[in-house]
N, C-alpha and C positions, 0 to 999 in steps of 0.2 A: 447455396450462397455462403461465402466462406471469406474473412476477415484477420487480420491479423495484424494485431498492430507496431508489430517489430522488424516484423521480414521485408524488410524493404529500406532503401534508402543509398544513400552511394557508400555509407560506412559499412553499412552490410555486404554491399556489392567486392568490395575492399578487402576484407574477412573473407568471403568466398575466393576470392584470387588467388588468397592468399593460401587456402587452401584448412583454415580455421571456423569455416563456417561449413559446414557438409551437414549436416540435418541426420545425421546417425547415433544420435541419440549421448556423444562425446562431446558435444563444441561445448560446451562448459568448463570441462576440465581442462580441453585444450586451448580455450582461449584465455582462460585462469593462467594457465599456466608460463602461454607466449606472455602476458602482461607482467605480470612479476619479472621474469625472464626481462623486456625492455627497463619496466621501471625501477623496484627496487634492487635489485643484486649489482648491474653497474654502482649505481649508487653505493652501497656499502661496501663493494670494493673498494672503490674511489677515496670513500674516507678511511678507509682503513689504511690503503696508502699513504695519503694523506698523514696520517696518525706515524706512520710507523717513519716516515721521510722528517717529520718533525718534533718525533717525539711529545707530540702533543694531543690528550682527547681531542677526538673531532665530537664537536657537540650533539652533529648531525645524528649521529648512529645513538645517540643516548634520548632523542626525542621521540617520545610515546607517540606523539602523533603524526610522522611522518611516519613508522611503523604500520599504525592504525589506517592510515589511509590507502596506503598501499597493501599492505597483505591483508585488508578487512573487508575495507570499502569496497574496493575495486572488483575482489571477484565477489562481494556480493551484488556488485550491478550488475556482473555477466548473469550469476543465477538471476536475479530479477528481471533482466530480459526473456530468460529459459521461460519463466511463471507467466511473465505478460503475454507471451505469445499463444503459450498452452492454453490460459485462461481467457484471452477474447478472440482464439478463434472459437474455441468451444459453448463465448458467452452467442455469439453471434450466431453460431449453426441454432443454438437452442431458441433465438430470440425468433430467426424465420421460422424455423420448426413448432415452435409449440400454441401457433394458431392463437394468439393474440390479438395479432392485427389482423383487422377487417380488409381483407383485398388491398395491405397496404404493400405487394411484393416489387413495384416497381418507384415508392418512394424509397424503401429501405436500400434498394438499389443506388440510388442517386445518394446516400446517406454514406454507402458505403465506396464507393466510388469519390466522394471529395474527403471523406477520410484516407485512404488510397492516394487519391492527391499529396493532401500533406505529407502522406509517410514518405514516400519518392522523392518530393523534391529534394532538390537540390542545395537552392540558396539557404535554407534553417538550418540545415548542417554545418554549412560553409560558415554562417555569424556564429554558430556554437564553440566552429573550431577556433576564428575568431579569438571568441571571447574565453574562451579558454586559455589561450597564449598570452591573452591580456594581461589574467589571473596572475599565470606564472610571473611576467615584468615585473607585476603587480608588487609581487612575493619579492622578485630580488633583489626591489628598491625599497623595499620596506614601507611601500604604502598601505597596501590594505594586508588583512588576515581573516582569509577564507576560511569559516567555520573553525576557527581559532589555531591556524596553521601556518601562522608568521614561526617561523622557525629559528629561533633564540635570537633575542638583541642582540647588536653588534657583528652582525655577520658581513654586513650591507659594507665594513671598512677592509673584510678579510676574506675579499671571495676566494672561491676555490673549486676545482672541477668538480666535486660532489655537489658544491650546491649549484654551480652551473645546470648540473645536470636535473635536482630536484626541480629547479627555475624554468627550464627551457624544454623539458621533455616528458618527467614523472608527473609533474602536480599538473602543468595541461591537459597531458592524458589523461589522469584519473579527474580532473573538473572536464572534460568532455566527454568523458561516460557518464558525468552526472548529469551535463546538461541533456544530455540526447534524454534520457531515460527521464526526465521530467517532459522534455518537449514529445515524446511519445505517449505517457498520461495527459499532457496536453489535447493530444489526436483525439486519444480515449473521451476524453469531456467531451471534444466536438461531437464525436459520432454520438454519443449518449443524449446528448443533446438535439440530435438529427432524429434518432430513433425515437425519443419523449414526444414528437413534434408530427409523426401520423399515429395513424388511427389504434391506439393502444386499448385493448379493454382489458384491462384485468380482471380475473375471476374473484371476486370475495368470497367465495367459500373453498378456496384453495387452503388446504393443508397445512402451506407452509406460513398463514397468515399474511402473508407479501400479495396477494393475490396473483402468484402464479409467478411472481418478477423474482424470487430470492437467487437466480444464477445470475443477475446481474450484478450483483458483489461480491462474484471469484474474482473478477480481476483487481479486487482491491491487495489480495495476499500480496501479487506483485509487488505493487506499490508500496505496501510495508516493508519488504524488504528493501524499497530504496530509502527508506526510510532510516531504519537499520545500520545502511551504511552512511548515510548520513551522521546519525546518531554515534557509532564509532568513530568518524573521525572529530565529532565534538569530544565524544570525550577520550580521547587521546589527547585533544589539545588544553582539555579542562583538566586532566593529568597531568603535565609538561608544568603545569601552571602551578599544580596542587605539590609536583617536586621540587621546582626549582625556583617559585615565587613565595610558596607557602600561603597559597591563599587558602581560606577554609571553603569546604565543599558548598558551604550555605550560602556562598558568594552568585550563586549559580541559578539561585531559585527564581527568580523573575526569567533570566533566558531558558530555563528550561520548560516555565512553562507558559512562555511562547511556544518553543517549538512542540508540545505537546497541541495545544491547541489549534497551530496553524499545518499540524500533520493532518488533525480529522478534520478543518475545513477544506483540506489539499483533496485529503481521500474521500471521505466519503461525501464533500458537496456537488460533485456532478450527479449524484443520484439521486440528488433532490429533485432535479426535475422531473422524475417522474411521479413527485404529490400530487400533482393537479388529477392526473387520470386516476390515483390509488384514489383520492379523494373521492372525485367522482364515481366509481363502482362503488365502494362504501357507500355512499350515501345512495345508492338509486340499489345497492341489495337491500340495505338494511327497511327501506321504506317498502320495497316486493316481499321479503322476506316477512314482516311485520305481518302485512296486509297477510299472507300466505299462513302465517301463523293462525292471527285472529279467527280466521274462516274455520280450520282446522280444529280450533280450542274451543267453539261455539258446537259445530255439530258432534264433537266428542261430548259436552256437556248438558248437551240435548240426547243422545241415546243414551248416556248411562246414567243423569242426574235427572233429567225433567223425564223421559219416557219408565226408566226406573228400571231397565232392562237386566235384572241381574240374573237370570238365567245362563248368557251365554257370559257371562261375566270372566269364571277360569280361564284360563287361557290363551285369551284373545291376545292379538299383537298389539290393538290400539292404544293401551299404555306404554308399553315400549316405545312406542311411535311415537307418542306424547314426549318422553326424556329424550328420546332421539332429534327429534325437533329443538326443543330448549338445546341442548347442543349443537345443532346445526346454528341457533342464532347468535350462540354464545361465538363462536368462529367466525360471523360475519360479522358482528359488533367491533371483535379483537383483531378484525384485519388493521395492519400498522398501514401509520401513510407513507411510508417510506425502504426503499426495495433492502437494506440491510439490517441485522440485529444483532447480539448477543456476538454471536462468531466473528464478525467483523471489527466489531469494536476492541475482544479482548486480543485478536491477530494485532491490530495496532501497539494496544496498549504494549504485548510483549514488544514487541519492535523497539520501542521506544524507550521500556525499561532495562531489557538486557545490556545495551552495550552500559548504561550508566552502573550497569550492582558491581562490575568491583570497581568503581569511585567509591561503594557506600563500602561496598568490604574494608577496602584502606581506610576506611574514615571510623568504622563500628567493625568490631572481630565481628565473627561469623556467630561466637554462641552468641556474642549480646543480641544481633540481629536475630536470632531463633528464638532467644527467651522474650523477645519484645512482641514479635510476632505469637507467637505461642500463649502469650498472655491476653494479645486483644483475640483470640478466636475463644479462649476461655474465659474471660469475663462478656463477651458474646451468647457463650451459650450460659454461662448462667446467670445474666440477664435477661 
């Protein structure tokens, strides 16, 4: 049984026509490259024209974040499709395959089959493209500023084919990659959701502390990468700001850590729901395991404490067995209740902090940011 939650839908169908989508291990760089190709290079021809017909900078080609969005964001949505798709069919074959579920082969069916549903349809694409076109009006009337990509005051008296073209072509398409690629983490929650919902046992003395779940948070990398490009076209547009407003960096702190915060409840809350069952095996090993101890720690201290058996004492395995046990409970105690850890979080966190370090570069030269760092790992350590 085999799941994927990208391969499908009428915009994929679309890309395949076109001859962009062929599954040869290329459609990344090729549809990288058809995008830029539509969005940005019109574009800066346009204003370069523009420029040279009137002897005047076009403002358009000197804003970071119309840069950012287009040659950052956009094909890092294509790559975060490549991830998503790699990542939940691969999470999916492992989820039927690794005997978890108790005879649950014909819910996970139904689970993945209305996930399937929403990926196909039709009409959530069609409100995406929508609302995508909205974005752009949006933009050329100077109403709203998507992730801070109002693109200079004053434009809205002096249109001009360049921004025509940001308005009504560039910036809908790259917000209709972004919407798809959330409405497909969308899917993801569902079916995660479906899948939490039969007969799940996890194992507590699983290795990985997860009780056997820890591949259920590959397909979070994905995610981070839309993240990513989110993050670059913030800050592109928190650059535009920081050039040509002179705001200071620290103007930033409360939205920035919004969006840190509502990245890891984006990403990693759909995999809360599988605490209940992590829950439950914890607690019904830890109480077998105990019991299973006890029993164990009683007849070791009956033959070689109360019978006083020290004859066969050298050698024996039943002290080993003894430390080997205490570790065995030490791993079912430290199973997390929750299917990701350490890997997933700091995946985010870069996500989140790379596109912002050169805002902090422009703000603090690079040695001051080395010596500052450098200072708290060593009064770290010798503290």
């Amino acid at each position: 049984m085999s799941f994927s939650v990208v391969r499908g839908g009428p915009f994929r169908r679309l890309l395949g026509v076109l001859r962009l989508a062929r599954d040869d291990g290329r459609d990344a760089w090729r549809q990288t490259l058809a995008l830029v190709t539509i969005t940005w290079a019109p574009l800066v021809a346009l204003a370069i024209v523009q420029s040279l017909a009137t002897h005047q900078r076009n403002m358009l080609l000197l804003d970071p974040a119309v840069h950012a969005h287009l040659l950052l964001s956009v094909p890092l949505l294509v790559v975060a499709e490549q991830v998503m798709h790699a990542r939940s069919e691969r999470c999916m074959e492992r989820f039927v395959q690794s005997g978890l579920v108790s005879g649950g082969a014909a819910a996970i069916q139904r689970v993945v089959a209305r996930g399937t549903t929403l990926r196909d349809a039709a009409f959530p694409e069609a409100a995406l493209a929508i609302a995508a076109l909205a974005a752009g009006q949006a933009s050329l009337w100077g109403l709203v500023s998507p992730f801070g990509l109002r693109s200079l005051v004053g434009l809205a008296a002096t249109p001009s084919a360049a921004r025509l073209w940001w308005a009504i072509v560039a910036l809908p398409l790259a917000q209709f990659l972004l919407y798809r690629s959330l409405w497909r983490w969308a899917i993801w929650s569902v079916v995660l959701w479906g899948l939490a919902s039969v007969d799940v046992r996890p194992v507590a003395l699983h290795p990985d502390r997860r009780g056997g779940l820890s591949f259920l948070g590959e397909p979070t990398l994905g995610f981070a990468i839309v993240v990513m490009s989110v993050d670059c076209s913030v800050a592109g547009g928190w650059g535009r700001q920081m050039i040509f407003d002179h705001l200071p960096l620290k103007s930033w702190a409360l939205p920035f850590s919004e969006i840190v915060l509502s990245s890891f409840i984006v990403a990693l809350g759909p995999l809360c729901v599988f605490s209940r069952c992590m829950w439950r095996a914890r607690f019904a090993a830890v109480r077998q395991y105990d019991t299973f101890a006890l029993t164990y720690a009683r007849l070791f201290h009956q033959k070689w404490i109360d019978l006083g058996d020290t004859q066969n004492l050298l050698g024996t395995a039943d002290i080993q067995s003894m430390a080997d046990l205490a570790n065995t409970l030490a791993i079912v105690r430290g199973m997390r209740l929750v299917p990701f850890g350490l890997y997933e979080i700091v995946v985010l966190l870069a996500a989140i902090w790379l596109p912002m370090l050169p805002l902090f570069l422009a703000t603090v030269p690079l040695h001051e940011l080395l010596r500052r760092v450098l200072g708290v790992f060593v009064g770290a350590a010798l503290g």
